[in-house]
VMD Tcl script that draws the C-alpha trace (Angstrom):
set ca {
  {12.61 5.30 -8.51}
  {10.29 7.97 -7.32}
  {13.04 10.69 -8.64}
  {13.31 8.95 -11.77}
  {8.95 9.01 -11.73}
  {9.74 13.41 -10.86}
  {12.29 13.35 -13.29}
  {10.23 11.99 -16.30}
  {7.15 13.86 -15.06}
  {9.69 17.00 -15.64}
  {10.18 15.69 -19.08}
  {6.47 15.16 -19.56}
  {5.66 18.30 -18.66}
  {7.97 20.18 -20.91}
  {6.93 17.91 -24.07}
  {2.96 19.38 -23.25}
  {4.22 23.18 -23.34}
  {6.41 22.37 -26.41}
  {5.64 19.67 -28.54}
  {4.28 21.47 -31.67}
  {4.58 21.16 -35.36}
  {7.11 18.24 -37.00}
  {9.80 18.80 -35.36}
  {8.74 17.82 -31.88}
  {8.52 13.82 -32.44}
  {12.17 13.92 -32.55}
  {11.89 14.09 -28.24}
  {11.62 10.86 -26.40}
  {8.13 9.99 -25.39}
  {8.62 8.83 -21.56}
  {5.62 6.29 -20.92}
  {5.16 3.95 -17.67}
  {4.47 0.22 -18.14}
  {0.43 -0.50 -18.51}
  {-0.13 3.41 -19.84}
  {-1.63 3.82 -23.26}
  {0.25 5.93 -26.17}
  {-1.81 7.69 -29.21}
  {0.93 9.13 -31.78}
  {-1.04 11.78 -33.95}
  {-0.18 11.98 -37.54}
  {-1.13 15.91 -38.12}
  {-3.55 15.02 -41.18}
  {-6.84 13.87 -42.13}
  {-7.20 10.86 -44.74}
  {-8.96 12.24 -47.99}
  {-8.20 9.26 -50.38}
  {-5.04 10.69 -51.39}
  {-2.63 9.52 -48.57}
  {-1.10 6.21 -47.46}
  {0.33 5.67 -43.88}
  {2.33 3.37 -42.51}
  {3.48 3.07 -39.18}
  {6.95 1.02 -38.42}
  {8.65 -0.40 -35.00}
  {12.39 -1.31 -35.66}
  {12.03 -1.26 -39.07}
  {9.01 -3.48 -39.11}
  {5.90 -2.21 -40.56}
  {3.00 -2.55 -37.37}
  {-0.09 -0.50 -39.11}
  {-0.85 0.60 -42.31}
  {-4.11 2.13 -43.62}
  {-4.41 3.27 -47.46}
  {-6.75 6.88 -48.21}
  {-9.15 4.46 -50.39}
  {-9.46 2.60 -46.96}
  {-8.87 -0.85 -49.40}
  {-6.02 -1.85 -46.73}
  {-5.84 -1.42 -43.36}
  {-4.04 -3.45 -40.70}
  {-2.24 -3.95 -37.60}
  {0.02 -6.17 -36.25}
  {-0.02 -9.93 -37.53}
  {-2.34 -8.96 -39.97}
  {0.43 -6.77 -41.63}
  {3.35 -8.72 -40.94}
  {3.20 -12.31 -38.95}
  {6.23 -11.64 -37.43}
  {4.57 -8.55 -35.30}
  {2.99 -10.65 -32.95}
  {4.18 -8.43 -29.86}
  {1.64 -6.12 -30.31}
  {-1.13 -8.60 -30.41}
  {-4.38 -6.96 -30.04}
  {-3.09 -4.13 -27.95}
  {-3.42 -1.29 -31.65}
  {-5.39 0.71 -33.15}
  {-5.59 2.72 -35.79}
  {-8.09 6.15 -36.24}
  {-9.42 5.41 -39.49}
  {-9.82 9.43 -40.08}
  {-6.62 10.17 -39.15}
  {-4.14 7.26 -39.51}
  {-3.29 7.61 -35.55}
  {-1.63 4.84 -34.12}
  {-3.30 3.89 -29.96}
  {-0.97 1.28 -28.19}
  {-2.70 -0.23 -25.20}
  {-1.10 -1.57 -21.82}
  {2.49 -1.02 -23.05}
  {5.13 -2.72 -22.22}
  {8.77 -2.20 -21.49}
  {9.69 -4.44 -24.90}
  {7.65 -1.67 -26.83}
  {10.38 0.48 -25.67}
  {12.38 1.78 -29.26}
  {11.76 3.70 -32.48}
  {8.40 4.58 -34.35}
  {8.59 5.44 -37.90}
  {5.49 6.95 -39.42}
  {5.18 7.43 -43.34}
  {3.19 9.89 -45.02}
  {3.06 9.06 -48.60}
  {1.09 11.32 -50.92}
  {-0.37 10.61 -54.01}
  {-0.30 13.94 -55.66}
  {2.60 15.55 -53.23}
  {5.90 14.30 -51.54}
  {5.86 11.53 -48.97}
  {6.69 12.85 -45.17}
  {7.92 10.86 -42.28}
  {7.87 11.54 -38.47}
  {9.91 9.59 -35.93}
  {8.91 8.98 -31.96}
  {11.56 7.52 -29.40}
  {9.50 5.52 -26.84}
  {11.06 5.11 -23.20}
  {8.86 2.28 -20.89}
  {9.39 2.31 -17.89}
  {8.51 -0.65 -15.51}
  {6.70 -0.53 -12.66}
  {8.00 -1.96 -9.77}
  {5.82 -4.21 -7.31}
  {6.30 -2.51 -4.22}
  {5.01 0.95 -5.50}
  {1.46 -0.70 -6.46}
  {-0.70 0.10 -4.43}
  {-2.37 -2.48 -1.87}
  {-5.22 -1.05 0.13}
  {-6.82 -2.97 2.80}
  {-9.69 -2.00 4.77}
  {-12.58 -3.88 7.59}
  {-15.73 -3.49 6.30}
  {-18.00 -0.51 7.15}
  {-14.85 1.63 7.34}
  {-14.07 4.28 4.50}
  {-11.29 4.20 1.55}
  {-9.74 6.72 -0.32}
  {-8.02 6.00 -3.31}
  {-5.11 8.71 -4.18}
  {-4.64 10.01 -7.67}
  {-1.55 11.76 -6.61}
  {-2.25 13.86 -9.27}
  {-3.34 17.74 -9.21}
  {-5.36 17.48 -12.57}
  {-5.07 20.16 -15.30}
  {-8.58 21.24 -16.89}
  {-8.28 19.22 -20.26}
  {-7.13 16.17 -18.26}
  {-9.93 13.69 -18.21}
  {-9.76 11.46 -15.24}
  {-11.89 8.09 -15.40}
  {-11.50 5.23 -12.33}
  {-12.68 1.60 -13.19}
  {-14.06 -0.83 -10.89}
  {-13.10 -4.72 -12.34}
  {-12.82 -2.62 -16.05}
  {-16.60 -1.04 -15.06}
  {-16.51 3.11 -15.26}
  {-17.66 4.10 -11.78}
  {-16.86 7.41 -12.23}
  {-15.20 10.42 -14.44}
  {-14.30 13.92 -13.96}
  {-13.35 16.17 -17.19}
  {-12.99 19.76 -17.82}
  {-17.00 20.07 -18.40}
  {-18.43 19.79 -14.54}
  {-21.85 18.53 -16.62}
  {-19.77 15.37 -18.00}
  {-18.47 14.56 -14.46}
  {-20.19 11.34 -12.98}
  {-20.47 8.61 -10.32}
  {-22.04 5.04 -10.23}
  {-24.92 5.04 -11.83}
  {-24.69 8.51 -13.28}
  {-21.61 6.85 -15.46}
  {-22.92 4.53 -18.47}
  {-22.91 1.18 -17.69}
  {-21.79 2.07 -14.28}
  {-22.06 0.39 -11.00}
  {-25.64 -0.13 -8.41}
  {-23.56 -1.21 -5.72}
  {-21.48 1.96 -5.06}
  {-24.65 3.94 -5.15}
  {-24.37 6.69 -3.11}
  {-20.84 5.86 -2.10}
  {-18.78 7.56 -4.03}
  {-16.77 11.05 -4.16}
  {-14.65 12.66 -5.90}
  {-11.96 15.45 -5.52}
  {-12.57 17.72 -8.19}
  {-8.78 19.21 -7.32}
  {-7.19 16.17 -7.98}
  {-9.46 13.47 -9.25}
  {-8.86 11.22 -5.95}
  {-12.23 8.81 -5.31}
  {-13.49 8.27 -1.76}
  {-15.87 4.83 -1.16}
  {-17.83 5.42 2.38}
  {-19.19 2.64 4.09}
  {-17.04 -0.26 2.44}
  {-18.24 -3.87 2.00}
  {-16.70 -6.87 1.21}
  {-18.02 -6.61 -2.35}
  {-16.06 -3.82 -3.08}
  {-12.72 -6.15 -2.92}
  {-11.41 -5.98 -6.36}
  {-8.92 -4.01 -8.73}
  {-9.49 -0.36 -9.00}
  {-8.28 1.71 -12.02}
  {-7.51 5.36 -12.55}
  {-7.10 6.02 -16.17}
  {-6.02 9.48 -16.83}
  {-5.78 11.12 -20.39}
  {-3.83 14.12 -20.20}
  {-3.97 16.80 -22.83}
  {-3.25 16.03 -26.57}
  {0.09 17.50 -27.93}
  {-0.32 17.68 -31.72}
  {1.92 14.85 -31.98}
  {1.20 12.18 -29.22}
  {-0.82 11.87 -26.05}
  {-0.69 10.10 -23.30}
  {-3.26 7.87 -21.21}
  {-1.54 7.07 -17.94}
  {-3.20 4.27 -15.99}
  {-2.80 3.59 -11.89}
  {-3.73 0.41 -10.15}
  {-4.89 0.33 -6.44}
  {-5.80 -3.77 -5.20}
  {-8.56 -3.01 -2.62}
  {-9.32 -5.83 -0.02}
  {-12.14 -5.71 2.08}
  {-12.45 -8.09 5.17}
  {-15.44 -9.26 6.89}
  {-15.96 -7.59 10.63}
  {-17.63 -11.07 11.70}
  {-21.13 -9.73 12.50}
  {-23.49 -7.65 9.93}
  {-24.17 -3.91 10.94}
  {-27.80 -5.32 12.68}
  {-26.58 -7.70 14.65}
  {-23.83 -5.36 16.43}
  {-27.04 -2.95 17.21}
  {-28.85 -6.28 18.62}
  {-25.64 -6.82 20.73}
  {-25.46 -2.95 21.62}
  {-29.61 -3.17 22.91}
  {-29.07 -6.26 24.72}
  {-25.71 -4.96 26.52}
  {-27.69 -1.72 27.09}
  {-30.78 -3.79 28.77}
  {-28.92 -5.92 30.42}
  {-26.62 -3.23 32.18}
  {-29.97 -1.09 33.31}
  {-31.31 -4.55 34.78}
  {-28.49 -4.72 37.09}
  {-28.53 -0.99 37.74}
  {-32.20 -1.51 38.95}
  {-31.86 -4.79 40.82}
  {-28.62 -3.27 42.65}
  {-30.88 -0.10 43.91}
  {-33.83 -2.39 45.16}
  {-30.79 -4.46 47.12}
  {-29.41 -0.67 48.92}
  {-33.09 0.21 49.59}
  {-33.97 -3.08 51.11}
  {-30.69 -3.33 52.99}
  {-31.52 0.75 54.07}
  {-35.03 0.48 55.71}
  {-34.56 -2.76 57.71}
  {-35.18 -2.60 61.36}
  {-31.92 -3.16 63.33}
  {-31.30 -3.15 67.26}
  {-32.16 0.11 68.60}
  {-29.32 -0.71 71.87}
  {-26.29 -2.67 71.93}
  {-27.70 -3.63 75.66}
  {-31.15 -4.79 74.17}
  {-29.16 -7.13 71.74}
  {-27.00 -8.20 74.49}
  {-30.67 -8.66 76.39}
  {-32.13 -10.87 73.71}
  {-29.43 -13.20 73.76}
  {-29.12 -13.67 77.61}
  {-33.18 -14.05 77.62}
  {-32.90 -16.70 74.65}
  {-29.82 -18.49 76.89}
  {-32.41 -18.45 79.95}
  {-35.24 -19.45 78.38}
  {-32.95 -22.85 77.05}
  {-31.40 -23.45 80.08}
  {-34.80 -23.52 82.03}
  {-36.24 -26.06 79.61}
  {-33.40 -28.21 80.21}
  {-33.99 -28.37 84.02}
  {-37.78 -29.12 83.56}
  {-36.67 -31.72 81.22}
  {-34.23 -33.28 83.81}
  {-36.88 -32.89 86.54}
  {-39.47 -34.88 84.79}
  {-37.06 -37.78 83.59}
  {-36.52 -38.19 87.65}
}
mol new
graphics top color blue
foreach p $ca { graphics top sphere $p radius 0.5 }
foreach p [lrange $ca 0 end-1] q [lrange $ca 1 end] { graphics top cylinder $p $q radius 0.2 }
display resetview
C-alpha cells in the first residue's frame, strides 16, 4: 500500500508540472478516499455559456450563463443521489468541488462547454479513489500533561495551504504568506483551549500540542490544498484519532504529594540526627573493672539485706 501511496504521489507530482491547457484532463486524476476534488473549467461565465458536468453519462451539475438554472445532484437528476450534498459548483466559473470522495466516485467526468455564439467544447477527467485502509489511520494516544505531535508527512511546497481541524474547528493554518499563518485563537473561529499550545513546522506543516489534557481527545484533521493545475486541484485530507487519558491526580495535587514527601523525608532526617547525638554524648563506664565493681557492690549490698532480714525473723 505505501508503494502504491509513492507511486500515485509520483503520478501526482508529474500532473502539477504538466497539466496545462485541454489536453491535460485526458490523465487520470489519482485521489485518496475522504480528499476533496475541484475540476476547473478554464472559463469565466459571461451569460453566453452553458455547462454541464456528467458522471457515467449522467448529468451531476449544470449551471446556465443567465444563472436561470443551476443544480447539482438530485436536483438535476433524482437518480444522482450518490453525490448527495457532497458538490458544488463556482457560480463564476462553472467548477465542479466534490467533497469526502469516495471510492464509488471512482470513473469518468464529462464536462460540456456549450456556447451560445461559438462551438460547444468538452473536457474529460478519469478519477482513480483510492481507499484507505484502517490500519494506516492514525491512532495517537497520549497521558495527560505529556506532549503530541501530529505528522503531516508532508514537506509542503509554498502555494500549498495547510489547515488542521480540531472536531471540524480551524486551530491552525500555514500558507505561502507567513502573515496568513495562524494558531488557536489567531485562526477565525478558532479554539481558547489550545491557547498557547500549539506549533507548527513551517517545513512541513506538522502541529505540536504541549501540555495535553483530556479535553483535547477528539479527531484531528489536516486538510491540505495543494497547488491549482489549470484543470483540477486537489484538497487531500489526513485523520489522526487523539486519546488523552487521565494521570489520576491533577498537576496540584502531585506538587501537594511532592511537599509532603519532601517534609516528611527532612522530618526523619532530623529526628534520626537528634537519635546519633543523643546516643553520642551519653556517659558510659569509664573501666570494664568499675562495671564489673558496680555489679559485685549491687550483689553485696542484696545479699546483706537478706541476712538482716533472716536475723530479725529469728
Amino acid at each position: 500500500m505505501k508503494l502504491l501511496c509513492k507511486a500515485l504521489a509520483g503520478i501526482l507530482f508529474l500532473l502539477d508540472h504538466v497539466a496545462s491547457g485541454v489536453g491535460s484532463d485526458e490523465l487520470p486524476v489519482p485521489v485518496m478516499e475522504g480528499e476533496a476534488v475541484i475540476f476547473h473549467t478554464g472559463v469565466e461565465t459571461n451569460q453566453q455559456e452553458d455547462i454541464k458536468w456528467y458522471f457515467s453519462s449522467t448529468r451531476i451539475a449544470q449551471i446556465n450563463g443567465d444563472l436561470t438554472k443551476i443544480c447539482t445532484d438530485v436536483q438535476c437528476n433524482s437518480g444522482t443521489e450518490i453525490f448527495r450534498d457532497r458538490l458544488q459548483l463556482d457560480n463564476q466559473t462553472g467548477s465542479l468541488t466534490i467533497r469526502d470522495i469516495r471510492t464509488t466516485d471512482s470513473g469518468l467526468y464529462v464536462l460540456k462547454i456549450i456556447g451560445r455564439s461559438s462551438s460547444s467544447s468538452e473536457k474529460t477527467f478519469t478519477v482513480i479513489v483510492n481507499s484507505v485502509p484502517a490500519a494506516e489511520r492514525d491512532e495517537v494516544k497520549r497521558n495527560e500533561g505529556e506532549s503530541v505531535t501530529l505528522d503531516s508527512g508532508e514537506i509542503r511546497k509554498p502555494n500549498d495551504v495547510m489547515t488542521w481541524f480540531f472536531n471540524d474547528t480551524p486551530i491552525a493554518q500555514i500558507t505561502g504568506d507567513p502573515n496568513k499563518s495562524c494558531t488557536d485563537v489567531q485562526c477565525k473561529d478558532g479554539d481558547e483551549r489550545f491557547r498557547d499550545r500549539l506549533r507548527l513546522d513551517h517545513q512541513t506543516g506538522s502541529l505540536t500540542i504541549t501540555d495535553t489534557r483530556t479535553t483535547d481527545s477528539g479527531l484531528y484533521k489536516l486538510q491540505i490544498i495543494i497547488g491549482n493545475s489549470s484543470s483540477f486541484s486537489i484538497t487531500r485530507v489526513k485523520r489522526f484519532n487523539v486519546t488523552v487519558f487521565d494521570s489520576g491526580l491533577s498537576s496540584a495535587a502531585i506538587a501537594g504529594i511532592v511537599v509532603v514527601f519532601v517534609l516528611l523525608a527532612a522530618a526523619a532526617v532530623t529526628a534520626g540526627l537528634i537519635y546519633c547525638r543523643r546516643m553520642r554524648y551519653r556517659r558510659a563506664p569509664q573501666h570494664e573493672n568499675d562495671a564489673k565493681k558496680d555489679i559485685a557492690l549491687r550483689d553485696t549490698g542484696h545479699e546483706s539485706d537478706l541476712n538482716q532480714s533472716q536475723t530479725e525473723a529469728a
